[in-house]
VOFIZA-904748 format. One record per residue (C-alpha): residue number from 1; residue in one letter; x, y, z. Coordinates in Angstrom, 3 decimals, always signed. Layout:
{resi: NUM | resn: A | xx: X | yy: Y | zz: Z};
...
This chain:
{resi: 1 | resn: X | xx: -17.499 | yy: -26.845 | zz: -9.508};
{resi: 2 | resn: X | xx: -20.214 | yy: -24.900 | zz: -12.018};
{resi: 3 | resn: X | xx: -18.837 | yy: -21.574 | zz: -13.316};
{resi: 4 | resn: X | xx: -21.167 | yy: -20.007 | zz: -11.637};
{resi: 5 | resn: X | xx: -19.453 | yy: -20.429 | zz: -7.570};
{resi: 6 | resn: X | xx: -15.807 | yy: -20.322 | zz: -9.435};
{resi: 7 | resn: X | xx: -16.703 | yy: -17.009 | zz: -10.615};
{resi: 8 | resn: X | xx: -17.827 | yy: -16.336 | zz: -6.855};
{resi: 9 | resn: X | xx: -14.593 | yy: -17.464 | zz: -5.806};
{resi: 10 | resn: X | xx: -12.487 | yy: -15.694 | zz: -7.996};
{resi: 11 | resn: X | xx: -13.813 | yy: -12.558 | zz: -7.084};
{resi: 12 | resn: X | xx: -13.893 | yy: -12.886 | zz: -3.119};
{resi: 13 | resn: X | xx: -10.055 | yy: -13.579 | zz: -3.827};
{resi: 14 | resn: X | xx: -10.179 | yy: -10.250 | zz: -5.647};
{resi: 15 | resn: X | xx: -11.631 | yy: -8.420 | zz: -3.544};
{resi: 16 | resn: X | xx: -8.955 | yy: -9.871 | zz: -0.872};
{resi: 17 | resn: X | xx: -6.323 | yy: -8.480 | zz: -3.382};
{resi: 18 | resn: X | xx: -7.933 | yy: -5.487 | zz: -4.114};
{resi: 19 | resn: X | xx: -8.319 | yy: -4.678 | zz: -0.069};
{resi: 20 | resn: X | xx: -4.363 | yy: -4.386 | zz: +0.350};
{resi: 21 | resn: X | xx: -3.891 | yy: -2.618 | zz: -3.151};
{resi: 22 | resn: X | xx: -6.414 | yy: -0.093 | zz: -1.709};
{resi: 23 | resn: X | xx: -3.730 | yy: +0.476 | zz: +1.442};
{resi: 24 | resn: X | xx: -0.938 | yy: +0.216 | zz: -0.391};
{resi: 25 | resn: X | xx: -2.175 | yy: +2.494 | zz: -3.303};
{resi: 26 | resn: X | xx: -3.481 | yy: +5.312 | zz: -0.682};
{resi: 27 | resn: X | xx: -0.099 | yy: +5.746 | zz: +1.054};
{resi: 28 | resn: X | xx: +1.590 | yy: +6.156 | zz: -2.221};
{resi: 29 | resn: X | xx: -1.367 | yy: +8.310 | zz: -3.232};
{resi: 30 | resn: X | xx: -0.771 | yy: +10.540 | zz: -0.379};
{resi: 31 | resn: X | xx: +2.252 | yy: +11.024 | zz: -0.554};
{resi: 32 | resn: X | xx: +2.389 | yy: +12.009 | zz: -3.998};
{resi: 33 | resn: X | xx: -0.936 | yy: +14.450 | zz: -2.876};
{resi: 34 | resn: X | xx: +0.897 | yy: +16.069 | zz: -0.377};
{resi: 35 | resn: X | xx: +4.664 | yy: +15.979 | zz: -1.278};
{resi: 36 | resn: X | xx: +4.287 | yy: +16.121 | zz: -5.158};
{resi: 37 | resn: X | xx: +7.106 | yy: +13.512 | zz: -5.420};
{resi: 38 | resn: X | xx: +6.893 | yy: +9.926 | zz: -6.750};
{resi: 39 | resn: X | xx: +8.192 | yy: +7.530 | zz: -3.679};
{resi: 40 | resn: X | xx: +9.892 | yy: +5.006 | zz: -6.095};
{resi: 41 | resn: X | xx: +10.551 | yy: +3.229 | zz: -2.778};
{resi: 42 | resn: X | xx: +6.833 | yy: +2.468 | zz: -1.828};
{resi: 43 | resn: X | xx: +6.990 | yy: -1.036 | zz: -2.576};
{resi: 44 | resn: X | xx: +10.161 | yy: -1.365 | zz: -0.105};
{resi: 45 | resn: X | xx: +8.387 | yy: +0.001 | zz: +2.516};
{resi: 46 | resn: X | xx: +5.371 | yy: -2.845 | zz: +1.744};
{resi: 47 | resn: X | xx: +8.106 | yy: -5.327 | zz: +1.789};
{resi: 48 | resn: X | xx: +9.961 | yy: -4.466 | zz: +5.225};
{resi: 49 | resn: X | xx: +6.050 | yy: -4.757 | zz: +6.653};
{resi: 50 | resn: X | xx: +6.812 | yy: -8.114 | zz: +5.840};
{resi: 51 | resn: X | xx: +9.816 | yy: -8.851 | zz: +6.654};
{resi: 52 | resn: X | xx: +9.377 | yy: -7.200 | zz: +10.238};
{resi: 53 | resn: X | xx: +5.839 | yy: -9.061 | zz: +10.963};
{resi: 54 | resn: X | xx: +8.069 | yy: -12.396 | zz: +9.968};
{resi: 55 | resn: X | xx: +10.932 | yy: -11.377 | zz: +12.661};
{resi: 56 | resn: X | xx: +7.904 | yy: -10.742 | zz: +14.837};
{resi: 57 | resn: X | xx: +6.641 | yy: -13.774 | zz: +14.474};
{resi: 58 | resn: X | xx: +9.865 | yy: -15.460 | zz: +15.627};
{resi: 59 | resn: X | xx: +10.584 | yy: -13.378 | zz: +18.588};
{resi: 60 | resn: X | xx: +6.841 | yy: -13.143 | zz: +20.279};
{resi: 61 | resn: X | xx: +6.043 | yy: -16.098 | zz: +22.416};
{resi: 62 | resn: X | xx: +2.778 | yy: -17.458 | zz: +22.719};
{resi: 63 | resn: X | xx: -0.128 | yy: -17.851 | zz: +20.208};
{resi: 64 | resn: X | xx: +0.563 | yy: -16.941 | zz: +16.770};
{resi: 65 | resn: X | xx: -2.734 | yy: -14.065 | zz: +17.455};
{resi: 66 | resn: X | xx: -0.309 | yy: -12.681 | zz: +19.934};
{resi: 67 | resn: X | xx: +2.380 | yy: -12.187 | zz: +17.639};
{resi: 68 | resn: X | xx: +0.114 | yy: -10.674 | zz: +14.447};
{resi: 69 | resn: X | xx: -1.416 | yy: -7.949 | zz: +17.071};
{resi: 70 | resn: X | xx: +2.230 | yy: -7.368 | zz: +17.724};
{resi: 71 | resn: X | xx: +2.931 | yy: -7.238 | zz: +14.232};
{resi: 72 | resn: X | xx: +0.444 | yy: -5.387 | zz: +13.388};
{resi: 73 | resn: X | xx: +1.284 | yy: -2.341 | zz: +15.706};
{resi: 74 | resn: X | xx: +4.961 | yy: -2.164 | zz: +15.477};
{resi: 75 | resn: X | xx: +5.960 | yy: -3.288 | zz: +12.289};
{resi: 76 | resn: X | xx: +4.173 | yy: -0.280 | zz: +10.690};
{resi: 77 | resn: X | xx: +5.612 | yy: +2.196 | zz: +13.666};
{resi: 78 | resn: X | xx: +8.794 | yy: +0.574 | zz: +12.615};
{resi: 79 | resn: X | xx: +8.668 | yy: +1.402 | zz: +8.828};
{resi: 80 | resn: X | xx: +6.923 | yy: +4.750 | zz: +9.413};
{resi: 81 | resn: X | xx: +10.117 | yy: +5.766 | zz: +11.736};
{resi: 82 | resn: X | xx: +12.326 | yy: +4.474 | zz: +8.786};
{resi: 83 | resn: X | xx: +10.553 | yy: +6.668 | zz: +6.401};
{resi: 84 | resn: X | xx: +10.262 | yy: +9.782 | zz: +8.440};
{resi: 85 | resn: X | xx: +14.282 | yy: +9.352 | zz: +8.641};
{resi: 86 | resn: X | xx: +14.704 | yy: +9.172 | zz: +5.120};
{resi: 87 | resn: X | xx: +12.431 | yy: +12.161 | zz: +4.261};
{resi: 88 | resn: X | xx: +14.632 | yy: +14.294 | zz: +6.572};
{resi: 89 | resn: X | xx: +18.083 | yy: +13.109 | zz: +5.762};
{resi: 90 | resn: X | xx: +16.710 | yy: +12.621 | zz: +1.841};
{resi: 91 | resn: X | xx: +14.254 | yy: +14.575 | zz: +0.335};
{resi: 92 | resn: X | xx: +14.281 | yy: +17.436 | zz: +2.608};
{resi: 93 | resn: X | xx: +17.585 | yy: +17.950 | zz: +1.421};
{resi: 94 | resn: X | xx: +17.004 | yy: +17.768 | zz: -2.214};
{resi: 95 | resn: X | xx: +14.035 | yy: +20.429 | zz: -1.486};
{resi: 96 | resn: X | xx: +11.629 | yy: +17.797 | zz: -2.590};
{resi: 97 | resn: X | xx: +12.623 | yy: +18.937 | zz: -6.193};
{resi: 98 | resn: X | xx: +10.588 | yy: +15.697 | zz: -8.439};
{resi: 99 | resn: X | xx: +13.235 | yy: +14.666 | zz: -10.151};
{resi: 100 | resn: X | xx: +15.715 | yy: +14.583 | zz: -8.055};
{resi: 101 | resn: X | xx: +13.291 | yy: +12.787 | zz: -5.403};
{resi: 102 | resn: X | xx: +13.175 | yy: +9.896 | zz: -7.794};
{resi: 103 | resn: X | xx: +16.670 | yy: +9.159 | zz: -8.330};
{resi: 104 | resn: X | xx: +16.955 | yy: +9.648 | zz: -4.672};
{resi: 105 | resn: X | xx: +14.035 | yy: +7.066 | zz: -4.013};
{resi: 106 | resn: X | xx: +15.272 | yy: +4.528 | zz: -6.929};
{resi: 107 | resn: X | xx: +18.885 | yy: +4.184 | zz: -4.456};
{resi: 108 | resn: X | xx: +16.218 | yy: +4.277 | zz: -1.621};
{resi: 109 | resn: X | xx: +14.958 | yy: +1.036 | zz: -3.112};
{resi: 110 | resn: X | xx: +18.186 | yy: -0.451 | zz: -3.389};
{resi: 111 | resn: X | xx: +19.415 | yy: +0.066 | zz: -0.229};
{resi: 112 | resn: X | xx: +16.323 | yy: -1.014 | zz: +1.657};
{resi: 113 | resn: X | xx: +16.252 | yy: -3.948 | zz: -0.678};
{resi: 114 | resn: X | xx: +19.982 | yy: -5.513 | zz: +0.096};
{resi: 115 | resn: X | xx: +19.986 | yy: -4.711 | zz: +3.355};
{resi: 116 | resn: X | xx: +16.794 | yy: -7.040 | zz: +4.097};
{resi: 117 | resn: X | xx: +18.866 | yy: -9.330 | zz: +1.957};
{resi: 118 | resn: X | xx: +21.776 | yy: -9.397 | zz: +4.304};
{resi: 119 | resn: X | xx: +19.756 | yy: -9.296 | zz: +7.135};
{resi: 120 | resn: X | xx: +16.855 | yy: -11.946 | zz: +6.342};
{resi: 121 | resn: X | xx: +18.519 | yy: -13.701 | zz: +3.945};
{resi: 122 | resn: X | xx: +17.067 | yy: -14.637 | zz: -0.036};
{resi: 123 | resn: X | xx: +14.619 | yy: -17.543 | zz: +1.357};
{resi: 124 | resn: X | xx: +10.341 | yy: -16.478 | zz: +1.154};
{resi: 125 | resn: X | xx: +9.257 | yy: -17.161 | zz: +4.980};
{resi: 126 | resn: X | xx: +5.999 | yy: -18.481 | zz: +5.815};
{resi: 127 | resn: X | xx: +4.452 | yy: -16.336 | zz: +8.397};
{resi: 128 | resn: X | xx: +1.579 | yy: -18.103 | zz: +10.481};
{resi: 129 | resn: X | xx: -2.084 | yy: -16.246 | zz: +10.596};
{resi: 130 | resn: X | xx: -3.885 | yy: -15.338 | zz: +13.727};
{resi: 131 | resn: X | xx: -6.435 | yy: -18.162 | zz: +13.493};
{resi: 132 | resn: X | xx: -7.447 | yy: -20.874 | zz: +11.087};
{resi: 133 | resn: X | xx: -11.194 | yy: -20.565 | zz: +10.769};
{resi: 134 | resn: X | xx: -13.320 | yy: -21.219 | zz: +8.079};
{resi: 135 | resn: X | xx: -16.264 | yy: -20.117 | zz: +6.498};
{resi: 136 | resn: X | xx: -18.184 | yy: -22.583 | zz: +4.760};
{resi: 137 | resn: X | xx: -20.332 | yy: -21.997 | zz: +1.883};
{resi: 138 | resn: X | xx: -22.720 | yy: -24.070 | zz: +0.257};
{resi: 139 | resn: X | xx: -20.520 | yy: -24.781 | zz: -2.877};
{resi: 140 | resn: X | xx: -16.787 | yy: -24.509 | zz: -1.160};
{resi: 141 | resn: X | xx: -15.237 | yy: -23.154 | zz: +2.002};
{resi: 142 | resn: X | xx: -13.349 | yy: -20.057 | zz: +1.968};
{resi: 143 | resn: X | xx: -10.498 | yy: -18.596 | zz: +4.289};
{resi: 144 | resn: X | xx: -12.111 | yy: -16.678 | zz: +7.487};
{resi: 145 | resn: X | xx: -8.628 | yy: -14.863 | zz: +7.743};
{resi: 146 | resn: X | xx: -9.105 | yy: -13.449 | zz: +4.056};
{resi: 147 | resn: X | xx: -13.056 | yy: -11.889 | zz: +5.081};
{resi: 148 | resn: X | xx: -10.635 | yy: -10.682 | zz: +8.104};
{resi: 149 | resn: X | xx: -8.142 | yy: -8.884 | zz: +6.027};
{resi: 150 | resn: X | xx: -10.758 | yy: -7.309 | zz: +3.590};
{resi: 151 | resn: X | xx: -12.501 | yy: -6.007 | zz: +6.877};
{resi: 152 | resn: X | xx: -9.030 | yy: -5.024 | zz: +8.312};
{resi: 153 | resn: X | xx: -8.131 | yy: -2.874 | zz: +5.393};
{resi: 154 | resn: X | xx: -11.673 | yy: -1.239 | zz: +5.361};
{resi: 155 | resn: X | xx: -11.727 | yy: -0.219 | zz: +9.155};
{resi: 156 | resn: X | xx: -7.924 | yy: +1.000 | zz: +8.464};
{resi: 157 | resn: X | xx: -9.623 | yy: +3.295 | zz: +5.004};
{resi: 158 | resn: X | xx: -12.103 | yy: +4.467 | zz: +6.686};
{resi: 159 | resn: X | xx: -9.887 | yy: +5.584 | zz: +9.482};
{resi: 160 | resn: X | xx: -7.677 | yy: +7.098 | zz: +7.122};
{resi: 161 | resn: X | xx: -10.668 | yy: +9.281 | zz: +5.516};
{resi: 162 | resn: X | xx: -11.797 | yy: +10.387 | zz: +9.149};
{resi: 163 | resn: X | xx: -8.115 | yy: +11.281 | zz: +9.513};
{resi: 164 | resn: X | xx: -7.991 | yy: +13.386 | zz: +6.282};
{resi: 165 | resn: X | xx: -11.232 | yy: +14.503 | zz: +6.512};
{resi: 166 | resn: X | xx: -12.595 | yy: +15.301 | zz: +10.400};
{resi: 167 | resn: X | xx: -9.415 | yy: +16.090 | zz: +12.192};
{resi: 168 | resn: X | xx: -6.908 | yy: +18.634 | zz: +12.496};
{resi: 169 | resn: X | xx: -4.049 | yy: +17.131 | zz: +10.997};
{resi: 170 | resn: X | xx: -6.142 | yy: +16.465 | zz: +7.649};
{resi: 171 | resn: X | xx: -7.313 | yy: +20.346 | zz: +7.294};
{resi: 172 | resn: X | xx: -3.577 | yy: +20.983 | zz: +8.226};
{resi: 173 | resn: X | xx: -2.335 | yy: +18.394 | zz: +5.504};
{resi: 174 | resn: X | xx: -4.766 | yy: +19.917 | zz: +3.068};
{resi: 175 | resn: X | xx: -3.315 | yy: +23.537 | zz: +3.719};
{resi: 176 | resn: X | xx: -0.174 | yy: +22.333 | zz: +2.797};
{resi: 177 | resn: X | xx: -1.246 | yy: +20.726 | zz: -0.048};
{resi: 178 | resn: X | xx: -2.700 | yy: +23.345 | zz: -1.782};
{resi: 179 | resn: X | xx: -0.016 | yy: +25.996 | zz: -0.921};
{resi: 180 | resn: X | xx: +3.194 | yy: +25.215 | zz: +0.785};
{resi: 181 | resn: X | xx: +4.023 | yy: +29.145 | zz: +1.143};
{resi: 182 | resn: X | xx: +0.576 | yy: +30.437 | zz: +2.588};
{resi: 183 | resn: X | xx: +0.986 | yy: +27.294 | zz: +4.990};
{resi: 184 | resn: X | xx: +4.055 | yy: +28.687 | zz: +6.518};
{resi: 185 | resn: X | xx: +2.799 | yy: +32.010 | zz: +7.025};
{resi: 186 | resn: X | xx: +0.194 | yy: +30.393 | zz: +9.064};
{resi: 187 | resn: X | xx: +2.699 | yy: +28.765 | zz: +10.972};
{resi: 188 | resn: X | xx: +2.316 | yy: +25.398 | zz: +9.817};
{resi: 189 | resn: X | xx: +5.301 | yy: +23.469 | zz: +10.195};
{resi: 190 | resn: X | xx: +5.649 | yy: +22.161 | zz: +6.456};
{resi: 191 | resn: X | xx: +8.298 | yy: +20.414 | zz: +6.794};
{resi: 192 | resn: X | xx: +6.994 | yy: +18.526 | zz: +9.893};
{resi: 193 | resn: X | xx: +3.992 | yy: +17.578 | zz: +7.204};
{resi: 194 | resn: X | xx: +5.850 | yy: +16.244 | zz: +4.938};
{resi: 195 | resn: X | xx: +7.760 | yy: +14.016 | zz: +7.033};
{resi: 196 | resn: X | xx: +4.211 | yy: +12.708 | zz: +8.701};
{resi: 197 | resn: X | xx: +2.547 | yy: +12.474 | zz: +5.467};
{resi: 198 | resn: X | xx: +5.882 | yy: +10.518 | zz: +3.769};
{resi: 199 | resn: X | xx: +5.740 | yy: +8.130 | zz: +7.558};
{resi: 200 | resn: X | xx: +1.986 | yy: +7.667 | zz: +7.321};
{resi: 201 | resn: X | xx: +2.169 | yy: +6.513 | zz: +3.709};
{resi: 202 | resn: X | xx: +5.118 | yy: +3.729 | zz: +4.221};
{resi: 203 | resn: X | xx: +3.070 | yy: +2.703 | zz: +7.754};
{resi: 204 | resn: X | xx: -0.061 | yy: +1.977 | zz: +4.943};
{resi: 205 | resn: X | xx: +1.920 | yy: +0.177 | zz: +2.930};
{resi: 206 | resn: X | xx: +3.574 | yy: -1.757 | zz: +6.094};
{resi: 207 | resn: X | xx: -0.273 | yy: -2.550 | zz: +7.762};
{resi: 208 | resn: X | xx: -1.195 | yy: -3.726 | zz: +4.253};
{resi: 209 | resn: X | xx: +1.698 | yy: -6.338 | zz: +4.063};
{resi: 210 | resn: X | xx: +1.210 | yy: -7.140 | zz: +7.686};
{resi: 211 | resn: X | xx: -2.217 | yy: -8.257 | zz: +6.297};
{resi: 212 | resn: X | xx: -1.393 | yy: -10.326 | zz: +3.156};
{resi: 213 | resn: X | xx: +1.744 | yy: -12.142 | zz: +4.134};
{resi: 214 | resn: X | xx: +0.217 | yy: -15.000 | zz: +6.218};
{resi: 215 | resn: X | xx: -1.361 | yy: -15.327 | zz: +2.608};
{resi: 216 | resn: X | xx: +1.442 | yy: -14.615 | zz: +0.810};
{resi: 217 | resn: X | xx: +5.483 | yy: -15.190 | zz: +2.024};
{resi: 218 | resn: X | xx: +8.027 | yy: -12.607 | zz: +3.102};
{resi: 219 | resn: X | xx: +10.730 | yy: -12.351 | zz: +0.775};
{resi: 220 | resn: X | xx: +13.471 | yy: -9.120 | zz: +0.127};
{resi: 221 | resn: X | xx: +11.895 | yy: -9.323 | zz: -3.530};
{resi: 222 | resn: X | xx: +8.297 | yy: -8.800 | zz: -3.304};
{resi: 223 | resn: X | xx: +7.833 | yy: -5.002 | zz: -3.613};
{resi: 224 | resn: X | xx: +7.556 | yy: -5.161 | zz: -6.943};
{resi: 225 | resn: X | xx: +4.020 | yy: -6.356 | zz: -7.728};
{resi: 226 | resn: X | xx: +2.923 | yy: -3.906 | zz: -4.604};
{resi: 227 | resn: X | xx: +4.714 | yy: -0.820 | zz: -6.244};
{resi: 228 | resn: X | xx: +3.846 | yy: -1.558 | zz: -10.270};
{resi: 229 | resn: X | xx: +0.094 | yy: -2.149 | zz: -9.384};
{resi: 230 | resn: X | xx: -0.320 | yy: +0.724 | zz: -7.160};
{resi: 231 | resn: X | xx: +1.510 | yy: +2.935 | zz: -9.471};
{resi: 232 | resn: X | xx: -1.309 | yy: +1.701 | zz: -11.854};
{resi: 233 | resn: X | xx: -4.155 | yy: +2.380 | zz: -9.550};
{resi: 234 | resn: X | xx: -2.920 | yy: +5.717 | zz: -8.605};
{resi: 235 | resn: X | xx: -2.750 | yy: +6.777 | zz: -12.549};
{resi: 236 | resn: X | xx: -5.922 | yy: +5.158 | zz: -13.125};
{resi: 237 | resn: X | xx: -7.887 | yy: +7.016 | zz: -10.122};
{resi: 238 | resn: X | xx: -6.335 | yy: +10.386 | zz: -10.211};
{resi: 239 | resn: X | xx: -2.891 | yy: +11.287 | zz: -9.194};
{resi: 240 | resn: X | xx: -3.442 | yy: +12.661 | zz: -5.376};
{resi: 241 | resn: X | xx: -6.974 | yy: +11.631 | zz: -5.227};
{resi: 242 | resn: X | xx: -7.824 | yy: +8.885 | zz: -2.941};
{resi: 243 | resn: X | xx: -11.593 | yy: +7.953 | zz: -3.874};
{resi: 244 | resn: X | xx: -9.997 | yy: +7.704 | zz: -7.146};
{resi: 245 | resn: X | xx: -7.610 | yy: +4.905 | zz: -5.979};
{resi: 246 | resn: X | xx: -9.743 | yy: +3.371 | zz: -3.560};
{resi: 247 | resn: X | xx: -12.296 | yy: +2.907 | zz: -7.097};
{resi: 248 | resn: X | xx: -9.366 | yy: +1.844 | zz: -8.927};
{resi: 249 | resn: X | xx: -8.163 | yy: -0.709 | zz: -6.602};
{resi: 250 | resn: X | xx: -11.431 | yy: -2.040 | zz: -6.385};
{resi: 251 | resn: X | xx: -11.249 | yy: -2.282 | zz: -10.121};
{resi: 252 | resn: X | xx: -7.924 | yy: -3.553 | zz: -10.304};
{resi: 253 | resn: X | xx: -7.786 | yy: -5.758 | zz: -7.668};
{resi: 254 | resn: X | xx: -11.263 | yy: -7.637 | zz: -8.378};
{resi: 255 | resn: X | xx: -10.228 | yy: -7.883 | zz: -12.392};
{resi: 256 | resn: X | xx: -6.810 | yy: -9.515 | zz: -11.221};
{resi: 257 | resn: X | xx: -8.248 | yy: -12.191 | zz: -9.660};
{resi: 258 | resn: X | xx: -11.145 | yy: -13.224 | zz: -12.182};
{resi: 259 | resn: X | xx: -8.655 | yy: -12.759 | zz: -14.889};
{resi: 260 | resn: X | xx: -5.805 | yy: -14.740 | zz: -12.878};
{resi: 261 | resn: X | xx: -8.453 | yy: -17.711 | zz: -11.924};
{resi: 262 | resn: X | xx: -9.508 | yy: -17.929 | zz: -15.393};
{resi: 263 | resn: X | xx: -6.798 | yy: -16.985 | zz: -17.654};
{resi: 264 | resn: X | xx: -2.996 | yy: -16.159 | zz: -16.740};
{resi: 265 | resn: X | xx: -1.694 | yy: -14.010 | zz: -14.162};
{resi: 266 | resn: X | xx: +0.445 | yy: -12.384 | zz: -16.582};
{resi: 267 | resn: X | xx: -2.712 | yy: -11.104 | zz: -19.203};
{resi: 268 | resn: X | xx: -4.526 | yy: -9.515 | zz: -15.953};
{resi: 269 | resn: X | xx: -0.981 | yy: -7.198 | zz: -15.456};
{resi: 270 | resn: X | xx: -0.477 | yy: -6.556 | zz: -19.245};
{resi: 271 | resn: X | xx: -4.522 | yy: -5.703 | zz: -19.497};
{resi: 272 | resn: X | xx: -4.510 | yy: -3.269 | zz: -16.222};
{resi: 273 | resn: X | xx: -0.997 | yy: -1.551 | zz: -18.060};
{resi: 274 | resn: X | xx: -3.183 | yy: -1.356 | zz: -21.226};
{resi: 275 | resn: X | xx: -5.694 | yy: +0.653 | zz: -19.122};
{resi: 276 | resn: X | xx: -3.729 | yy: +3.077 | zz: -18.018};
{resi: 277 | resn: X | xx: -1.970 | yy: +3.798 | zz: -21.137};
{resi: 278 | resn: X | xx: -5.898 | yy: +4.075 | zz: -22.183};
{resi: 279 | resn: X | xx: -6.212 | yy: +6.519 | zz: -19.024};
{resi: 280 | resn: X | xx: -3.081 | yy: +8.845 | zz: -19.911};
{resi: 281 | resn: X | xx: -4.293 | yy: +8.967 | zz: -23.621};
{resi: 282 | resn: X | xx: -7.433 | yy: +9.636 | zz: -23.214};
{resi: 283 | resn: X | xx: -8.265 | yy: +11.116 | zz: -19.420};
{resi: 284 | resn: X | xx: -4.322 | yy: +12.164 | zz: -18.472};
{resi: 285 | resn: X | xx: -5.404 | yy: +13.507 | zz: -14.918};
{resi: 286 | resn: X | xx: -7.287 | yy: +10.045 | zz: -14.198};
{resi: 287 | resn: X | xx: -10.614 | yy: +9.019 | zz: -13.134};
{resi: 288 | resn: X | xx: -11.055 | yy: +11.528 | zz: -10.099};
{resi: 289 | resn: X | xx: -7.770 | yy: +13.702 | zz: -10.271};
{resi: 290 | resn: X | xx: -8.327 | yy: +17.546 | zz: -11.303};
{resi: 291 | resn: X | xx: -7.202 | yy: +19.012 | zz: -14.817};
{resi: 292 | resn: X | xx: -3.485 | yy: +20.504 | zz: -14.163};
């Protein structure tokens, strides 16, 4: 194949890649935009999406379409329940203080890790997608389920700016954003925000590995990659700022998969942690993010 369609191909991979980075990144995003804490547990959350759409897929006769619409409904109602638990037996108590919310998230991580280990077990699960169709292009044919999850995590972005930007909740989330104490003179239930805003970023993170793991495989390990990268697109873009992360995903996400077709996987991650220690040096509050 000329360079010329395998430099097409590697970046309609990217831009599959940089589709659930974009998801993944916002929830963590928004959480830190809202709460002011770092969820060092993020990536969990992105892996039990996984795990849950795999048990899913086991327990929901019929067509495997059946199952993934299943999936793709309660898995994240699932890990957004999980999360709005741990906010109010977690972080509420620790007052949402940052550094104690990052200890507290680190055992977070570690507890959500081993017990999908007990409970699923140390194997990577094939989960099956919703169809198997094709689309053919003159120089190679190219996963239709890939154009599906790039138009997936679009409609889900776009509903996510309507959210924070035409509705109620968002002006309310915004309120409490900018000051917590002003907020609950108004009579905005704060702490009811937080726990919705913490929930609604782990369900992100849950729809986006619904998405990739008929792609990928479900395995108690793979919230790593998720967590690192979006901790490096929400640097990059602007801590709290989510056109900045939906740019740097983009970035990121399309640069991973050129680099990783034509080089190493390995050079893409060390040249995206280059560019943020570029980022910090140079432009500390990121791409979008507003000067402290």
């Amino acid at each position: 194949m000329d360079f010329g369609p395998f430099l097409l191909l590697a970046v309609m991979e990217g831009l599959v890649g940089a589709a659930v980075l974009a998801l993944t990144a916002s929830g963590l995003s928004l959480v830190f935009g809202v709460l002011r804490v770092v969820n060092v547990a993020h990536g969990e959350f992105f892996m039990l999406g996984a795990v849950a759409a795999w048990f899913v897929s086991q327990w929901v006769p019929g067509p495997p379409a059946l199952a993934f619409a299943v999936a793709l409904v309660a898995c994240p109602l699932l890990v957004a329940g999980l999360a709005a638990l741990a906010d109010r037996l977690v972080l509420k108590r620790l007052a949402y203080e940052p550094e104690a919310t990052i200890i507290a998230t680190i055992g977070l991580l570690y507890i959500l890790q081993q017990a999908a280990l007990t409970l699923y077990g140390p194997e990577a699960r094939p989960v099956p997608p919703p169809f198997e169709a094709r689309l053919q292009l003159p120089w190679f044919g190219w996963s239709g389920y890939k154009l599906f999850v790039i138009g997936a995590a679009g409609a889900v972005l776009a509903g996510l700016w309507l959210l924070l930007a035409r509705s109620r909740i968002g002006l309310v989330m915004r309120a409490t954003q900018i000051d917590r104490e002003t907020a609950t003179a108004f009579g905005i239930d704060v702490d009811r925000v937080y726990a919705g805003t913490f929930a609604l970023g782990a369900a992100l993170a849950a729809i986006a590995a619904v998405l990739i793991v008929p792609i990928q495989q479900a395995h108690y390990l793979m919230g790593g990659d998720p967590l690192l990268l979006s901790f490096i697109v929400v640097v990059i873009g602007g801590l709290g700022s989510l056109r900045g992360t939906l740019v740097a995903a983009l970035l990121i996400g399309v640069s991973d998969g050129v680099i990783s077709t034509f080089f190493e996987p390995t050079l893409a991650k060390i040249l995206a942690t280059l560019l943020v220690a570029l980022v910090l040096v140079f432009r500390p509050q990121g791409l979008f993010g507003a000067r402290a």
